[in-house]
PQR file of N, CA, C, O and H, with PARSE charges and radii, in Angstrom:
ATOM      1  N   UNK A   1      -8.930   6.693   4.705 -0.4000 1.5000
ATOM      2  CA  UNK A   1     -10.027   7.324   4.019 -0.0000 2.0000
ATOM      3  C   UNK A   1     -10.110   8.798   4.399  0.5500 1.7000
ATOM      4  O   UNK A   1     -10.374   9.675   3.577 -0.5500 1.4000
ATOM      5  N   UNK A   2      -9.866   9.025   5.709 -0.4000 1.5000
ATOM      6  CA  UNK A   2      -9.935  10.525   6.241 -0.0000 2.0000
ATOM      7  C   UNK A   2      -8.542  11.472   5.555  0.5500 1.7000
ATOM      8  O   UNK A   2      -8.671  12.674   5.326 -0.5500 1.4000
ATOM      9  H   UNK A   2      -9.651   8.312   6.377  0.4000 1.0000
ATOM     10  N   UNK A   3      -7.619  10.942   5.363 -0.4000 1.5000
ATOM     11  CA  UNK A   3      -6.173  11.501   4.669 -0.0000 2.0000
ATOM     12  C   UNK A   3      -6.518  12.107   3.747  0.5500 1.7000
ATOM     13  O   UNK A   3      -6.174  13.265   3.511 -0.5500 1.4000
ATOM     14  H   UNK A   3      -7.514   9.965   5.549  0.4000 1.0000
ATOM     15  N   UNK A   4      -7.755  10.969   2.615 -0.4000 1.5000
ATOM     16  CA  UNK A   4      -7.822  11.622   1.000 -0.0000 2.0000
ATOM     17  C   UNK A   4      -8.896  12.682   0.900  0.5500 1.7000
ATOM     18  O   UNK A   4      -9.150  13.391  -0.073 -0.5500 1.4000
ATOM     19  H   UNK A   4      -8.034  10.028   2.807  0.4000 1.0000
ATOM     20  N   UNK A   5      -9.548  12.656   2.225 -0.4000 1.5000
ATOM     21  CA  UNK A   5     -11.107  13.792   2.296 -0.0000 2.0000
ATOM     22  C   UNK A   5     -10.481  15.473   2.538  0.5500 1.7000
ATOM     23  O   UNK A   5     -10.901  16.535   2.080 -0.5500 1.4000
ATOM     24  H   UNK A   5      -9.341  12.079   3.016  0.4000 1.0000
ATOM     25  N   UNK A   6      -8.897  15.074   3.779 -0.4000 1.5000
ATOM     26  CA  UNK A   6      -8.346  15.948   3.686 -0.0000 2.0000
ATOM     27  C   UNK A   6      -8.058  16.588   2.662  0.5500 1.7000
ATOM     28  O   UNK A   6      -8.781  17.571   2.500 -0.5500 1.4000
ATOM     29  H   UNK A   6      -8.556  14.211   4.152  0.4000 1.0000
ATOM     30  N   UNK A   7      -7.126  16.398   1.735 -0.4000 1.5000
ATOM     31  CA  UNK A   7      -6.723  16.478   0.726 -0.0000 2.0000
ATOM     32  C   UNK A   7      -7.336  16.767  -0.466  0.5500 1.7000
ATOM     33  O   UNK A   7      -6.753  17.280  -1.421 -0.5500 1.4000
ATOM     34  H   UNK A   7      -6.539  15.599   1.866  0.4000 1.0000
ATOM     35  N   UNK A   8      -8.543  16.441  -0.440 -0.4000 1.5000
ATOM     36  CA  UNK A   8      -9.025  16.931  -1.399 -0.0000 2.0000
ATOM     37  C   UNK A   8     -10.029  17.961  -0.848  0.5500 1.7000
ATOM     38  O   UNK A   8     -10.805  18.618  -1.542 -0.5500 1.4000
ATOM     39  H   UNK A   8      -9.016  16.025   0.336  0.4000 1.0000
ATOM     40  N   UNK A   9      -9.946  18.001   0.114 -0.4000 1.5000
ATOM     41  CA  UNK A   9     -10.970  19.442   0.822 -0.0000 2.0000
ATOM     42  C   UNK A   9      -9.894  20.732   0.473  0.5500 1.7000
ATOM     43  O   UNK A   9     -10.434  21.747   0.033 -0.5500 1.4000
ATOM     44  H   UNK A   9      -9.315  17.467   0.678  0.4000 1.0000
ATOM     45  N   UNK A  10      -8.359  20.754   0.649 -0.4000 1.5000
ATOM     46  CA  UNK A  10      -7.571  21.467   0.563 -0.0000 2.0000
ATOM     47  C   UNK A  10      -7.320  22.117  -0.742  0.5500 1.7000
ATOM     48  O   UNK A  10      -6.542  21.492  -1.462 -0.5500 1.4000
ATOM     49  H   UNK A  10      -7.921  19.929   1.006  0.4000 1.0000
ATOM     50  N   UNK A  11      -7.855  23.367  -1.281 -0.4000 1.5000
ATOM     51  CA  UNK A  11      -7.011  24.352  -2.673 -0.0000 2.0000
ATOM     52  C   UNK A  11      -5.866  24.483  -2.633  0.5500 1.7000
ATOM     53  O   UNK A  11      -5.025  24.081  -1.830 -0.5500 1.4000
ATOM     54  H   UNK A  11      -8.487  23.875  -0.695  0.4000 1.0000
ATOM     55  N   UNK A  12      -5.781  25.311  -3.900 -0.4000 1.5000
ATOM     56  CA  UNK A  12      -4.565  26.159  -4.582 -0.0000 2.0000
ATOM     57  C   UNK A  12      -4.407  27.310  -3.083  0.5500 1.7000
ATOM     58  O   UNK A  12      -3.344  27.612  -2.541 -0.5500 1.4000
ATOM     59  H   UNK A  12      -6.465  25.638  -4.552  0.4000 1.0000
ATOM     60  N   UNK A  13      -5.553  27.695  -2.754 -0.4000 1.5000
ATOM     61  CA  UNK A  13      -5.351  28.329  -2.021 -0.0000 2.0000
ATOM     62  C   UNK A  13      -5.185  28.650  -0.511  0.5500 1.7000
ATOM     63  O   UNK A  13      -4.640  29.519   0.170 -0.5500 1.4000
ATOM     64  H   UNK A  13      -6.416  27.449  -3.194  0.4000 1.0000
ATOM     65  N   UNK A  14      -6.051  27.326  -0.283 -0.4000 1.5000
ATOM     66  CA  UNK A  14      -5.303  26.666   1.295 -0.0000 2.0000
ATOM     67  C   UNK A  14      -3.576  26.756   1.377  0.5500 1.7000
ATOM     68  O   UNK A  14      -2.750  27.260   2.138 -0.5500 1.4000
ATOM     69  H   UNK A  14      -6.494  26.620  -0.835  0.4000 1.0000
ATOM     70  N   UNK A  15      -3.566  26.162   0.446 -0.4000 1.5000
ATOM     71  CA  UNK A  15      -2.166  25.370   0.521 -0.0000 2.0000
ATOM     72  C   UNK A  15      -1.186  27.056   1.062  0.5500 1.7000
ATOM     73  O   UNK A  15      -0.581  27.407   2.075 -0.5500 1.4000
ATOM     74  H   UNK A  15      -4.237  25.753  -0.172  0.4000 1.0000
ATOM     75  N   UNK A  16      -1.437  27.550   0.012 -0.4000 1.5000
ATOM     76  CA  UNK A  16      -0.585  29.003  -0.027 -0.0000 2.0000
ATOM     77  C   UNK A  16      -0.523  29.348   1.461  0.5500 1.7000
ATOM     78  O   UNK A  16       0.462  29.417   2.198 -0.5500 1.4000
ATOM     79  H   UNK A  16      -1.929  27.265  -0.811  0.4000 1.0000
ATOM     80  N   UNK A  17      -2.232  29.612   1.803 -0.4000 1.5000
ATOM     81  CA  UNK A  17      -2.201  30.163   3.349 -0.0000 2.0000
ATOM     82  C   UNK A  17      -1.076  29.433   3.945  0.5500 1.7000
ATOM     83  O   UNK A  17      -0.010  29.995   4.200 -0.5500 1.4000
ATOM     84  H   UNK A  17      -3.032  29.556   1.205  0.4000 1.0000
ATOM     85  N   UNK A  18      -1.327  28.010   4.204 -0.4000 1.5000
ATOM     86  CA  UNK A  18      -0.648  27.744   5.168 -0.0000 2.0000
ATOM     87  C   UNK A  18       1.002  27.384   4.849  0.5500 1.7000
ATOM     88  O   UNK A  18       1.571  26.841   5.796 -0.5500 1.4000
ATOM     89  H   UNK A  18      -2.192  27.554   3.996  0.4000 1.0000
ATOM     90  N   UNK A  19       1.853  27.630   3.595 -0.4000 1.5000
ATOM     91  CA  UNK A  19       2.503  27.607   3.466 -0.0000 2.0000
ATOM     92  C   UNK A  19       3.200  29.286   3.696  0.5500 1.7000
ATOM     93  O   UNK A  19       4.382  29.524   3.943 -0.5500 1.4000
ATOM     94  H   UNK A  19       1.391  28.071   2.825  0.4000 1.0000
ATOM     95  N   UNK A  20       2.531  29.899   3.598 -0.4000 1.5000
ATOM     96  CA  UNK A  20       3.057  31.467   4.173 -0.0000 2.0000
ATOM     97  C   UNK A  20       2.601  31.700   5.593  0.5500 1.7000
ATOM     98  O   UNK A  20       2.786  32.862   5.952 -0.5500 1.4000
ATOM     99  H   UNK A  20       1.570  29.707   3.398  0.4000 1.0000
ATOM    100  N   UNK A  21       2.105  30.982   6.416 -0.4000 1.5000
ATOM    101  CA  UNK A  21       2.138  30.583   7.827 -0.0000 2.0000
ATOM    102  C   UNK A  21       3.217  29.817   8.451  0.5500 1.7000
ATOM    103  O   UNK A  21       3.408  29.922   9.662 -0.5500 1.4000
ATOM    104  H   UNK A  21       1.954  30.037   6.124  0.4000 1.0000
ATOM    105  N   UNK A  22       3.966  29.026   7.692 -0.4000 1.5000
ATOM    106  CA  UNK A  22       4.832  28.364   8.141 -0.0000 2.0000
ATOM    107  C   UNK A  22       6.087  29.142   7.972  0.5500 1.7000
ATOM    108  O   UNK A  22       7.045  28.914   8.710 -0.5500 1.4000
ATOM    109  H   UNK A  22       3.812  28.941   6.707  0.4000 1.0000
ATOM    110  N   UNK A  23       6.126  29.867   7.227 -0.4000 1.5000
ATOM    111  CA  UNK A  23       7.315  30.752   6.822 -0.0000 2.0000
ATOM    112  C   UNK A  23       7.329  31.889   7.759  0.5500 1.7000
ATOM    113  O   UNK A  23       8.402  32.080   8.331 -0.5500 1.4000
ATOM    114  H   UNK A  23       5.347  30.052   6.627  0.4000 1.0000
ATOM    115  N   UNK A  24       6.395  32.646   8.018 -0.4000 1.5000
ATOM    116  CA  UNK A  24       6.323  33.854   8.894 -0.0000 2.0000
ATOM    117  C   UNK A  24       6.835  33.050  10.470  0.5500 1.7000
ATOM    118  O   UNK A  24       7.567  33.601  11.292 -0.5500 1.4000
ATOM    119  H   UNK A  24       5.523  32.491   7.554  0.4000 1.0000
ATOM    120  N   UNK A  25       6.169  31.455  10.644 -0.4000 1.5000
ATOM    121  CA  UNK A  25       6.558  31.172  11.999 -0.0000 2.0000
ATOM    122  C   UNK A  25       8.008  30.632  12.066  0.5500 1.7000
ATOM    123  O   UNK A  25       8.447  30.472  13.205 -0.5500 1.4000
ATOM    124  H   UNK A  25       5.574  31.008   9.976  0.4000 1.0000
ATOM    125  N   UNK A  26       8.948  30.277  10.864 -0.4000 1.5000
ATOM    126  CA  UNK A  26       9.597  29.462  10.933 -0.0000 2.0000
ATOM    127  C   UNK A  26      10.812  30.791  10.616  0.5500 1.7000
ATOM    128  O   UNK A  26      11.607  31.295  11.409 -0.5500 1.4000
ATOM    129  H   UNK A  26       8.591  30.407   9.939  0.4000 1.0000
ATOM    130  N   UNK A  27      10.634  31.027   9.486 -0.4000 1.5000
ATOM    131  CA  UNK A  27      12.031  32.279   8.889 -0.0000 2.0000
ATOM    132  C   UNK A  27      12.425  31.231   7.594  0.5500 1.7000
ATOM    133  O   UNK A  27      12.393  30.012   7.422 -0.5500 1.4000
ATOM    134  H   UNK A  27       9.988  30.618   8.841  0.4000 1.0000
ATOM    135  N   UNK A  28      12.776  32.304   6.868 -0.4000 1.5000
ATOM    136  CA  UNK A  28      13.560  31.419   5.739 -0.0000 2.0000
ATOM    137  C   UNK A  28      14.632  30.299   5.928  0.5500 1.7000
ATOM    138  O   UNK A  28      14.856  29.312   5.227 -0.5500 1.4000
ATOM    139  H   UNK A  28      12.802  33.294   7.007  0.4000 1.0000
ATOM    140  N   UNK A  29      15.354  30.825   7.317 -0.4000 1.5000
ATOM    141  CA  UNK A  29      16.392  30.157   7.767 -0.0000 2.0000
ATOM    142  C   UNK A  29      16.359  28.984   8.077  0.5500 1.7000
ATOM    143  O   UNK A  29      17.292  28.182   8.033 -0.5500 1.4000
ATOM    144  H   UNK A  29      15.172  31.626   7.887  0.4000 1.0000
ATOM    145  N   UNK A  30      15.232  28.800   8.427 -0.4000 1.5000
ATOM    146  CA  UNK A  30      15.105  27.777   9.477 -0.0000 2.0000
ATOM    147  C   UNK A  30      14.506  26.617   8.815  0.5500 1.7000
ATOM    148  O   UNK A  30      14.705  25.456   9.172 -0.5500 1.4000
ATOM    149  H   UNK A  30      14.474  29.452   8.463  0.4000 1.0000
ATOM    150  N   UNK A  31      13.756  26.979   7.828 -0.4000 1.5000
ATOM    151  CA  UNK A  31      12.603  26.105   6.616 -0.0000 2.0000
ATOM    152  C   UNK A  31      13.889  24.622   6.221  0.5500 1.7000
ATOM    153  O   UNK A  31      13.666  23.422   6.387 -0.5500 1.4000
ATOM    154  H   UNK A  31      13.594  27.922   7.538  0.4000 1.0000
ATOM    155  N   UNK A  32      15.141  25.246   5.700 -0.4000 1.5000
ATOM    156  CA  UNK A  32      15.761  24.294   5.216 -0.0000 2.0000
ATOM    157  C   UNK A  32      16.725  23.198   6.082  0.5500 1.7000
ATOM    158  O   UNK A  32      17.129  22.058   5.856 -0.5500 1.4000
ATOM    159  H   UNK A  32      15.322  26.220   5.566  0.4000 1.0000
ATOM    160  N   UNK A  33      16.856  24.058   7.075 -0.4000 1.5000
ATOM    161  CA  UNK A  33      17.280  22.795   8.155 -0.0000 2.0000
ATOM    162  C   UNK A  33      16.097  22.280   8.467  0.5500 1.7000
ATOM    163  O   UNK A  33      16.208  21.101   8.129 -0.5500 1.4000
ATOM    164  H   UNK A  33      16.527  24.985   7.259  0.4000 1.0000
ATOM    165  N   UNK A  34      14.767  22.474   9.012 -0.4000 1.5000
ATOM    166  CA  UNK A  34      13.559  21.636   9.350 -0.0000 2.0000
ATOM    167  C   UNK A  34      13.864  20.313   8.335  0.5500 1.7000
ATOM    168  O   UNK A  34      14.238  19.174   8.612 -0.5500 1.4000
ATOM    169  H   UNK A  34      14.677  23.431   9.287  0.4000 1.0000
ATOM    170  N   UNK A  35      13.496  21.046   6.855 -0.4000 1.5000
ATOM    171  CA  UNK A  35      13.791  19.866   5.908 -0.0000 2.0000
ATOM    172  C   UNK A  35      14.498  18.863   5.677  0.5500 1.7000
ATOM    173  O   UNK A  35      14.245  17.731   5.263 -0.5500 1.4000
ATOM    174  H   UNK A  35      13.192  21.972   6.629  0.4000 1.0000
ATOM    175  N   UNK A  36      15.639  19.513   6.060 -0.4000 1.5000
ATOM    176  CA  UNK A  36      17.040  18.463   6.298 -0.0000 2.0000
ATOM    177  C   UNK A  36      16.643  17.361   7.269  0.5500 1.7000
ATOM    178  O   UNK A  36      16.563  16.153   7.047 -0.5500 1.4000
ATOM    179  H   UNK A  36      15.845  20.432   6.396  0.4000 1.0000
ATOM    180  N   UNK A  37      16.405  18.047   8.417 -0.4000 1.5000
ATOM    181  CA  UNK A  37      16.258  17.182   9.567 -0.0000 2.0000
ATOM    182  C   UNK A  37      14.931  15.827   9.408  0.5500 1.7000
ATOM    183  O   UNK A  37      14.744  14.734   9.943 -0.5500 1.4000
ATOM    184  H   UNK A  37      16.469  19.028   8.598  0.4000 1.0000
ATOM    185  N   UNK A  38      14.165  16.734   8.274 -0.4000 1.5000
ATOM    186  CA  UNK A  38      13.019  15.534   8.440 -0.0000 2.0000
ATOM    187  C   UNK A  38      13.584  14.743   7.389  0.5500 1.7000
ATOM    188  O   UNK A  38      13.570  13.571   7.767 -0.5500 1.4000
ATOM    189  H   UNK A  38      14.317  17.622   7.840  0.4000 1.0000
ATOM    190  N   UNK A  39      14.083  14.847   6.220 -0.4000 1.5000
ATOM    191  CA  UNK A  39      14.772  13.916   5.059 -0.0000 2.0000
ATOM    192  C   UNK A  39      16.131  12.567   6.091  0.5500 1.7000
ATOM    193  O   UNK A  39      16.298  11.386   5.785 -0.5500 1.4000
ATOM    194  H   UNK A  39      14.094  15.798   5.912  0.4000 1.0000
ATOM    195  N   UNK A  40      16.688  13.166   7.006 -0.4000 1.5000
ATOM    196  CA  UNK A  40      17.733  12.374   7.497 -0.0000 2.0000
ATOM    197  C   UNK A  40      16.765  11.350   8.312  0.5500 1.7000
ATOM    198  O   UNK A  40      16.898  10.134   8.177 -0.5500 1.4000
ATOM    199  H   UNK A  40      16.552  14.125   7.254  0.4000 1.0000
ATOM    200  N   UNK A  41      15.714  11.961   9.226 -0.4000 1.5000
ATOM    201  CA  UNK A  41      14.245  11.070   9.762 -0.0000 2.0000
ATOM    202  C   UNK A  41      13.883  10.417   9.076  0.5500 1.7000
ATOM    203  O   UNK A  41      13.269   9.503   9.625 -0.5500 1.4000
ATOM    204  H   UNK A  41      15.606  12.949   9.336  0.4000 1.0000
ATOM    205  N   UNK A  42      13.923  10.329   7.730 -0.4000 1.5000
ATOM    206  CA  UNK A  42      12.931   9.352   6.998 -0.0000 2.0000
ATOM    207  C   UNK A  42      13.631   8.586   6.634  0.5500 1.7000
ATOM    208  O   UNK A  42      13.422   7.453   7.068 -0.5500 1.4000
ATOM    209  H   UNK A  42      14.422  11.072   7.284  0.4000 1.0000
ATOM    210  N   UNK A  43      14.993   8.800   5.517 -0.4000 1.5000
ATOM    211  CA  UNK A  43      16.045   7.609   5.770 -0.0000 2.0000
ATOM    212  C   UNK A  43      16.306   7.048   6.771  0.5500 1.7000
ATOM    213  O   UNK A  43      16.090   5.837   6.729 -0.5500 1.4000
ATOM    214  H   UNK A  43      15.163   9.720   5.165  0.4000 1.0000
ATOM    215  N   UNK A  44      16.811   7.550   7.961 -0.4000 1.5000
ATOM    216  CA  UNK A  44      17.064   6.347   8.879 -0.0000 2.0000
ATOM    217  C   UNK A  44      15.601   5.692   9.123  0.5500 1.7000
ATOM    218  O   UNK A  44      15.868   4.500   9.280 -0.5500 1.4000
ATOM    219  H   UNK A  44      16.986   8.534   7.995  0.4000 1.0000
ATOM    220  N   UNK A  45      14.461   5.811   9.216 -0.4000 1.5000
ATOM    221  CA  UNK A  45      13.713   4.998   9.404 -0.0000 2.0000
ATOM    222  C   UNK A  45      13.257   4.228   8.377  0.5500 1.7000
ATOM    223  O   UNK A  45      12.400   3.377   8.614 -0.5500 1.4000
ATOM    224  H   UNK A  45      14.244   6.779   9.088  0.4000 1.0000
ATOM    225  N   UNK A  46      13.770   4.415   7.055 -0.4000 1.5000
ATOM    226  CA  UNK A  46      13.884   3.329   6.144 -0.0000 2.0000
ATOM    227  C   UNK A  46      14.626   2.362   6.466  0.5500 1.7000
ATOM    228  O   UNK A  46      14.203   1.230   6.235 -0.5500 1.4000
ATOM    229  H   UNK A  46      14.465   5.107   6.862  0.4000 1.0000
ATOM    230  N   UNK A  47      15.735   2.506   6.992 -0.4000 1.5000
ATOM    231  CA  UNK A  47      16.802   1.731   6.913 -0.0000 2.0000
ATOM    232  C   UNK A  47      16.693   0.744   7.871  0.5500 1.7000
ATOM    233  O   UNK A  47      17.120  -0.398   7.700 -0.5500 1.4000
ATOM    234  H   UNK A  47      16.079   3.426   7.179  0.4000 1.0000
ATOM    235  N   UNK A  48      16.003   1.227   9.123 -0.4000 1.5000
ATOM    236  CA  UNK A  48      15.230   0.482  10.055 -0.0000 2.0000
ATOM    237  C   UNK A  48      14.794  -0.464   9.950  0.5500 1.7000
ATOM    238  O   UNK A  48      15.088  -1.590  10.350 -0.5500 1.4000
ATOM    239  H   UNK A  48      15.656   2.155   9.262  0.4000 1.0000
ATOM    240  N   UNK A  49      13.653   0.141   9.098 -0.4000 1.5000
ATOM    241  CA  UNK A  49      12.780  -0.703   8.136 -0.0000 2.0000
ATOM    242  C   UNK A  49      13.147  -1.717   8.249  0.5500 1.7000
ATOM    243  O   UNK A  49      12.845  -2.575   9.079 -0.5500 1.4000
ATOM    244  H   UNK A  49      13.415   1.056   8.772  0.4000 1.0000
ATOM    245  N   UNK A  50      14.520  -1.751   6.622 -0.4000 1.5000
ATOM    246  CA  UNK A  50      14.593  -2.614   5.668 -0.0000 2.0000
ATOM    247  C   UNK A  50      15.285  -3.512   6.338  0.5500 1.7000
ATOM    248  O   UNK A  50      15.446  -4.620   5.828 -0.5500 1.4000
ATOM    249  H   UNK A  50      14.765  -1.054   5.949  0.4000 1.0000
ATOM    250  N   UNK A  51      16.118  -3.057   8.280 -0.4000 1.5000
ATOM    251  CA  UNK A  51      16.792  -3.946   8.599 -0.0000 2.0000
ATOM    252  C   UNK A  51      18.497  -3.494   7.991  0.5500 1.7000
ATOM    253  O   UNK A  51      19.230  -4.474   8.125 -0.5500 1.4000
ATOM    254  H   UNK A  51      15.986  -2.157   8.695  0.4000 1.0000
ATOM    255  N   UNK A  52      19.036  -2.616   7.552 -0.4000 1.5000
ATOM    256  CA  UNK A  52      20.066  -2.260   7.040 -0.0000 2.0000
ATOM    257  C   UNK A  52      20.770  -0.979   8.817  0.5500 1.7000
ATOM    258  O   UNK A  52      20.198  -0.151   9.525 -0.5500 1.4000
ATOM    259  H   UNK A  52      18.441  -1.820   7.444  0.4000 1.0000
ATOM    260  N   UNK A  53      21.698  -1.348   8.789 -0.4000 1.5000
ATOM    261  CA  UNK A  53      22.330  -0.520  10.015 -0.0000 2.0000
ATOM    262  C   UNK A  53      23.433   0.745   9.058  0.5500 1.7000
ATOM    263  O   UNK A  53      23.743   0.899   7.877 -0.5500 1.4000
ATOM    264  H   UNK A  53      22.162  -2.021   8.214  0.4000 1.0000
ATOM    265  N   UNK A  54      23.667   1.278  10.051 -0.4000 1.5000
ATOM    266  CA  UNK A  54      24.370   2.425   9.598 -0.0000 2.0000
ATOM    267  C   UNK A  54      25.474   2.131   8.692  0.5500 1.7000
ATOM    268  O   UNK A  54      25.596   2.801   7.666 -0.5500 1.4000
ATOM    269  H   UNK A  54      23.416   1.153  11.011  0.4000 1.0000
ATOM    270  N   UNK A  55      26.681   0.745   9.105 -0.4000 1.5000
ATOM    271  CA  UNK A  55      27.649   0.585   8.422 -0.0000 2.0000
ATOM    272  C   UNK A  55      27.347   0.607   6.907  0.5500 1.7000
ATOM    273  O   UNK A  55      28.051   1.224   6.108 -0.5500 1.4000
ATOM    274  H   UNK A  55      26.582   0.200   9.938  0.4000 1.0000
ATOM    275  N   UNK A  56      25.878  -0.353   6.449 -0.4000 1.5000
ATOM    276  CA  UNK A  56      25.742  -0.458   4.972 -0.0000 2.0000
ATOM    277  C   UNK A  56      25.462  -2.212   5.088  0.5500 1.7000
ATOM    278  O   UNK A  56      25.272  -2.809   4.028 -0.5500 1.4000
ATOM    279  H   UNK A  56      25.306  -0.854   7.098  0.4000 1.0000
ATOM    280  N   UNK A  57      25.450  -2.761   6.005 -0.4000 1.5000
ATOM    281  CA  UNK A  57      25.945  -4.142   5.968 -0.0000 2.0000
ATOM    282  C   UNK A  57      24.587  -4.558   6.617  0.5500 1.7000
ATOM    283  O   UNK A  57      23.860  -3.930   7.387 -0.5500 1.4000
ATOM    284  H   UNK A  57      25.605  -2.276   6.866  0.4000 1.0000
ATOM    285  N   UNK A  58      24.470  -5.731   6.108 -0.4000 1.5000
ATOM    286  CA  UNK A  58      22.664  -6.267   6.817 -0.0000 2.0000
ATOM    287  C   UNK A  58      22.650  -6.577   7.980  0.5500 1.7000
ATOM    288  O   UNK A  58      23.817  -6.863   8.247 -0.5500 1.4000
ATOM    289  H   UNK A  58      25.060  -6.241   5.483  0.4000 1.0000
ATOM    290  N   UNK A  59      22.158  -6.676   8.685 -0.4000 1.5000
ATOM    291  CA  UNK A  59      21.807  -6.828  10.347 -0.0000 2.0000
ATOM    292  C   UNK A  59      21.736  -8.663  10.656  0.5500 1.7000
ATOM    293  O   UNK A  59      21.401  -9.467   9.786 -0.5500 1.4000
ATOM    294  H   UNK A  59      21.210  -6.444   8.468  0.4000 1.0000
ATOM    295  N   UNK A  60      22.069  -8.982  11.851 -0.4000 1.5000
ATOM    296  CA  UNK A  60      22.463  -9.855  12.130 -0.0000 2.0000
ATOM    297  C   UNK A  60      21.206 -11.011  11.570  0.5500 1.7000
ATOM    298  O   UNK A  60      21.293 -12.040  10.900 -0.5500 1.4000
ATOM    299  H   UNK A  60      22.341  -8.330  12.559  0.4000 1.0000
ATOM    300  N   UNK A  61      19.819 -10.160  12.311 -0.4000 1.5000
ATOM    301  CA  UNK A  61      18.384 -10.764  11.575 -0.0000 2.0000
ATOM    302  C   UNK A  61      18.181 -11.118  10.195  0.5500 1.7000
ATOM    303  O   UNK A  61      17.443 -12.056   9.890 -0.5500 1.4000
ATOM    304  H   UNK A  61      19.748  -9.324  12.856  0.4000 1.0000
ATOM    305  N   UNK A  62      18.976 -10.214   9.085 -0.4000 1.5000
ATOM    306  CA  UNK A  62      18.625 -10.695   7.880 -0.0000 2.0000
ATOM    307  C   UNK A  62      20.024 -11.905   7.561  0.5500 1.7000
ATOM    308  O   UNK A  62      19.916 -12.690   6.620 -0.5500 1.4000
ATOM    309  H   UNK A  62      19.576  -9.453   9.332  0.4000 1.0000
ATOM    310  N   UNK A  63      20.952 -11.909   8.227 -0.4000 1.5000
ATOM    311  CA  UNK A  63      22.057 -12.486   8.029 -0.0000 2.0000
ATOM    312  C   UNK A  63      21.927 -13.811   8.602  0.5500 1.7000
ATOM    313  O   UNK A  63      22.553 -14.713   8.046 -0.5500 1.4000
ATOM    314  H   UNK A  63      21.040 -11.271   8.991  0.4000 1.0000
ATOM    315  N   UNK A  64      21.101 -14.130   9.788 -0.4000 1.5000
ATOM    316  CA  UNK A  64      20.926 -15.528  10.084 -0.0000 2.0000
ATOM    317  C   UNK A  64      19.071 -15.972   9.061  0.5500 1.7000
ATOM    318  O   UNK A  64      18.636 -17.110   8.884 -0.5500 1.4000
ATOM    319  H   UNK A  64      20.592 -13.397  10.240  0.4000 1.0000
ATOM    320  N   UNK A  65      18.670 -15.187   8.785 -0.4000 1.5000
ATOM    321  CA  UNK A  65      17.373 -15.682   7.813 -0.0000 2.0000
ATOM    322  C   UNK A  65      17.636 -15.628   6.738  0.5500 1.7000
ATOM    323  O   UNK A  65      16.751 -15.682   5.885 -0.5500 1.4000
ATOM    324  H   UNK A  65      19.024 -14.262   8.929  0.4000 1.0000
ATOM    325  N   UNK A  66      18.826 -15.515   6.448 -0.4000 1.5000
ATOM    326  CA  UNK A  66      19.513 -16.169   4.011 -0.0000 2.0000
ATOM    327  C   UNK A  66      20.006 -17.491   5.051  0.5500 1.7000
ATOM    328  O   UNK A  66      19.636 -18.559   4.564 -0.5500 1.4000
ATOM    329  H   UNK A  66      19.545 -15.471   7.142  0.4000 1.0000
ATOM    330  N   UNK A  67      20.543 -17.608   5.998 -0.4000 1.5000
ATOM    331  CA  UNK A  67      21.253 -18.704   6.003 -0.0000 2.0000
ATOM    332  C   UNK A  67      20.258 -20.319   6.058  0.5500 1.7000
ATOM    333  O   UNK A  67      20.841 -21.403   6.065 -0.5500 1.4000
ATOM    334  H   UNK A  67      20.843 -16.740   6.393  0.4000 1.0000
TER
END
């Protein structure tokens, strides 16, 4: 409930501020590896998730629970 109060407390023009705050602290350079790094974070913790390991192949847990 507190996430959506955020969020909707936040403008057009919040947003800007603090998106040209992050840039002055970060550098252009740096913005797109951050990104990278958090996109590769979120897949592997999908994959976690779903129980899927790096090879591609299901984990021993989902492989003895079809059987």
């Amino acid at each position: 409930m507190l996430h959506n109060t955020l969020l909707a407390a936040l403008g057009t023009q919040e947003i800007l501020v603090i998106l040209v705050v992050v840039l002055l602290l970060f550098g252009g350079k740096k913005i797109p590896e951050l990104m990278s790094g958090l996109g590769k974070g979120i897949r592997e913790f999908n994959n976690g998730k779903d129980g899927v390991d790096e090879a591609g192949g299901k984990s021993e847990e989902n492989i003895n629970h079809k059987v």
